[in-house]
N, C-alpha and C positions, 0 to 999 in steps of 0.2 A: 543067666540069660537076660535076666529083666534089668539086672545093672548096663550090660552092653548095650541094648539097645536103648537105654536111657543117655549112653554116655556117646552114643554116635547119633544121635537127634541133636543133643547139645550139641559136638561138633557141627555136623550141618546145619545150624542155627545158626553158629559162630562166624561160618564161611557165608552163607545166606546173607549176613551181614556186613560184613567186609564187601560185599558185591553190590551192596543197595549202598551204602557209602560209596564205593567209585564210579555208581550210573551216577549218584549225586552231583559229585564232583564233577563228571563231566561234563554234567550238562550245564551246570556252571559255566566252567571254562567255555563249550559250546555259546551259551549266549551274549557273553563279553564279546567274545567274537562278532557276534552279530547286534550287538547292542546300537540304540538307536544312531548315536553319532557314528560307527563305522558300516551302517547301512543306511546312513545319508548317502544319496548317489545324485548330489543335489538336483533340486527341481525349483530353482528359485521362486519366490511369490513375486512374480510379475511375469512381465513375456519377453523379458529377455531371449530363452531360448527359440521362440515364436520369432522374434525380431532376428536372431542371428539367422534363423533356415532361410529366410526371404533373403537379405541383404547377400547370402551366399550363392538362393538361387538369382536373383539378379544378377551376380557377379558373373554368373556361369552363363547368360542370357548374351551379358553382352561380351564376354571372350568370346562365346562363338559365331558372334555379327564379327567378329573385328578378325577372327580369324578360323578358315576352317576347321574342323573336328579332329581331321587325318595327318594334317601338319603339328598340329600342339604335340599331339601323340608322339610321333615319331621324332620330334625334338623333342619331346620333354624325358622319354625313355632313353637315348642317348647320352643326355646332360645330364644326368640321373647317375646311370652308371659308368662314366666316363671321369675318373679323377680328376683328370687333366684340362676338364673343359671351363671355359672362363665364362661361360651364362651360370647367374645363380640356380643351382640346381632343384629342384623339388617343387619349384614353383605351379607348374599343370598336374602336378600329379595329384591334387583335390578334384579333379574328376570321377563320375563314377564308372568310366569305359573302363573294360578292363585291359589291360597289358599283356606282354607275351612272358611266360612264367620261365621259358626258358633263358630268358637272358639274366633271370639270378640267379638261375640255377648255376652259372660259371661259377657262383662264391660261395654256393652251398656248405655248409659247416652243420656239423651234428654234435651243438656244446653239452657235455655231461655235468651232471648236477652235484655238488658237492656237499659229502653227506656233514661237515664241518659246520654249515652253516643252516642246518637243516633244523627246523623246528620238532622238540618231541612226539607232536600228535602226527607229525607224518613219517612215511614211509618210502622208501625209495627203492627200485625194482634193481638187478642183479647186474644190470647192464646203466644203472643210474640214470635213466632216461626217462622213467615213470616215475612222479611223486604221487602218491594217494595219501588220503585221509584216515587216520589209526584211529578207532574209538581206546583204545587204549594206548597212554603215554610209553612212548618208549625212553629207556633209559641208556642216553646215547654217554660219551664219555666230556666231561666240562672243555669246553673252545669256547673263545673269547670272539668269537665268528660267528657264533647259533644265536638264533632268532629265539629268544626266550618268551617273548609275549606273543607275537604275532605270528600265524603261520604260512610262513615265507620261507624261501630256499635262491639260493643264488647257484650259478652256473662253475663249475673248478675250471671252468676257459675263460679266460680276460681277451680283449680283442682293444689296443690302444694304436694301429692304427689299420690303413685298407678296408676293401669293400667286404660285408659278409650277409651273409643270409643263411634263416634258419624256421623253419616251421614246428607249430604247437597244436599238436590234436586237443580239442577241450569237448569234445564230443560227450566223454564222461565224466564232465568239470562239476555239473548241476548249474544253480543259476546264482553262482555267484566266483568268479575268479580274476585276476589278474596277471598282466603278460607285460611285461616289460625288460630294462634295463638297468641296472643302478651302479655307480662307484662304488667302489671297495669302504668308501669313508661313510656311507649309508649305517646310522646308527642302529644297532643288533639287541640293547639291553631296551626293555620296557614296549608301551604301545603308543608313545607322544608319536607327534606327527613325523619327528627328526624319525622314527623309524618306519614308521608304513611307505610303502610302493606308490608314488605317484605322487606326496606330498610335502614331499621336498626339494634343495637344488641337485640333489642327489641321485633320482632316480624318475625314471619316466617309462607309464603303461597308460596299457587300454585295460579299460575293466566294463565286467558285464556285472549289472545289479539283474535278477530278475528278466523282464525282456527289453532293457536295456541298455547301451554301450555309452562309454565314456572313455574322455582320453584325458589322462593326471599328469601335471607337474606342474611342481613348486605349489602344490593346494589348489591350481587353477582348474577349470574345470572344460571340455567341448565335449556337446552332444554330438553322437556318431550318428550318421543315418544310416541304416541298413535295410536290404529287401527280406533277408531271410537270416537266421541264426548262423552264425560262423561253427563249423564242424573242425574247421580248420582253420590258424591266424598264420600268415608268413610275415617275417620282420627281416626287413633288410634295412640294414647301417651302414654307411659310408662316411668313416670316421674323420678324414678328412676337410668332406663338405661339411661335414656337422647335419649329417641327416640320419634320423632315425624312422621307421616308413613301416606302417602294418596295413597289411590284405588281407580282404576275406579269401582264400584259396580255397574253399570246398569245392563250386565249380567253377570254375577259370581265376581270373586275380583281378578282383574289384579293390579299388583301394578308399584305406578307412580314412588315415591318419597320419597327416608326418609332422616331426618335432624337429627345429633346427634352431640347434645349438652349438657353441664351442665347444668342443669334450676338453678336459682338461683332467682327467682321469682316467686308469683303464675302465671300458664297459664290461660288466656280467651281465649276462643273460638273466633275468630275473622272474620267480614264478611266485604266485598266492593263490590260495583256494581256502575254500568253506567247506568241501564236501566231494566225495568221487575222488577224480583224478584226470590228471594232466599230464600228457605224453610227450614229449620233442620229436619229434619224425628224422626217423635213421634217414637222412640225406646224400651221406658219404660212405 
């Protein structure tokens, strides 16, 4: 008797250990992730972002001397959603009024996550709609598609032309994720810039550091103004125009941020997190 329980304390030693080596590791891996350069969420040393809020509220001061509040709206909502229309589109939609939610809802789409490009620390729910945060690595099967450094996950829907729209619960994100879109050509090996969400010509999000929002691409940086934390982001694209368009939807549809560009690639849907979990809201 005195042998066996000698010989099962060593075991449980042995295992005891093996478990304090993989909190090690983890938290490792944990803090790269959050290492100072990728939880730079810039805040320039000077007042650049000071000088952009004014020059923007100005802007806003005098669009609405030069034109009522009720007219920008109701043209700027139709040339919005309207392919065919020959006003550049998205221009009013830097307002902070909110919009009527049902008129994206025509384009509603519910893009599922593809477990292919899925980083190992995350986890994906049964209907592929949920990614969460795994404190242990999963050992998914090698694609030349999976995010190896960075935990990021791309959408198995491409969308390269027409209007769409699609919503992101980040309720249980914690305070650090990103929402976007990116080309299929978004680099997947390593954590250089060519691969992160937002800092390249490749892909473009809004991201929340902490209690505040930002909008990425190509490395560039806009501070988001908000009144209250988004429960909910809505993204509508209109591949077309070359509009990429995020709202706070928790209540009604304030608008954060739009990006217009040419696409020249098909668009995914694109997700990152630190922590929790990120949901796509069943639409369809």
């Amino acid at each position: 008797p005195p042998q066996f329980v000698s010989t099962g304390w060593g075991l449980e030693r042995e295992e005891m250990a093996k478990r304090y080596c993989l909190t090690l590791a983890s938290e490792k891996e944990i803090q790269e992730q959050r290492a100072p350069a990728e939880q730079w969420h810039p805040v320039p040393m000077s007042f650049e972002h000071v000088m952009n809020h004014y020059r923007g509220f100005a802007g806003a001061i005098q669009s609405v001397v030069q034109k009522p509040l009720e007219a920008r709206l109701k043209e700027d909502i139709f040339s919005s959603l309207n392919a065919t229309s020959k006003k550049e589109p998205g221009t009013l939609l830097k307002t902070t009024s909110t919009v009527d939610r049902s008129l994206f809802l025509k384009h509603a789409r519910s893009p599922s996550l593809e477990y292919d490009s899925l980083h190992p620390r995350l986890s994906l729910s049964e209907d592929r709609l949920t990614v969460s945060y795994s404190w242990r690595r999963k050992f998914y099967p090698y694609s030349p598609q999976r995010f190896d450094k960075l935990w990021q996950v791309l959408s198995k829907d491409a969308f390269f032309s027409g209007s769409h729209y699609w919503e992101v619960d980040v309720l249980h994100a914690g305070k650090g994720w990103w929402i976007g879109a990116a080309y299929p050509s978004i680099k997947r090996h390593g954590d250089s810039e060519t691969c992160r969400l937002g800092w390249n010509r490749a892909s473009w999000c809004i991201k929340r550091f902490d209690l505040e929002y930002w909008a990425f691409h190509k490395g560039e940086r806009t501070l988001l103004l908000t009144n209250d934390d988004p429960e909910r982001i809505g993204v509508f694209l209109d591949y077309e125009a070359g509009i990429l368009s995020f709202y706070n939807v928790t209540d009604g549809m304030a608008h954060l941020h739009t990006f217009r560009c040419k696409f020249t690639e098909p668009l995914y849907p694109a997700l990152r997190l630190w922590e929790g979990a990120i949901t796509i809201c069943k639409l369809t």
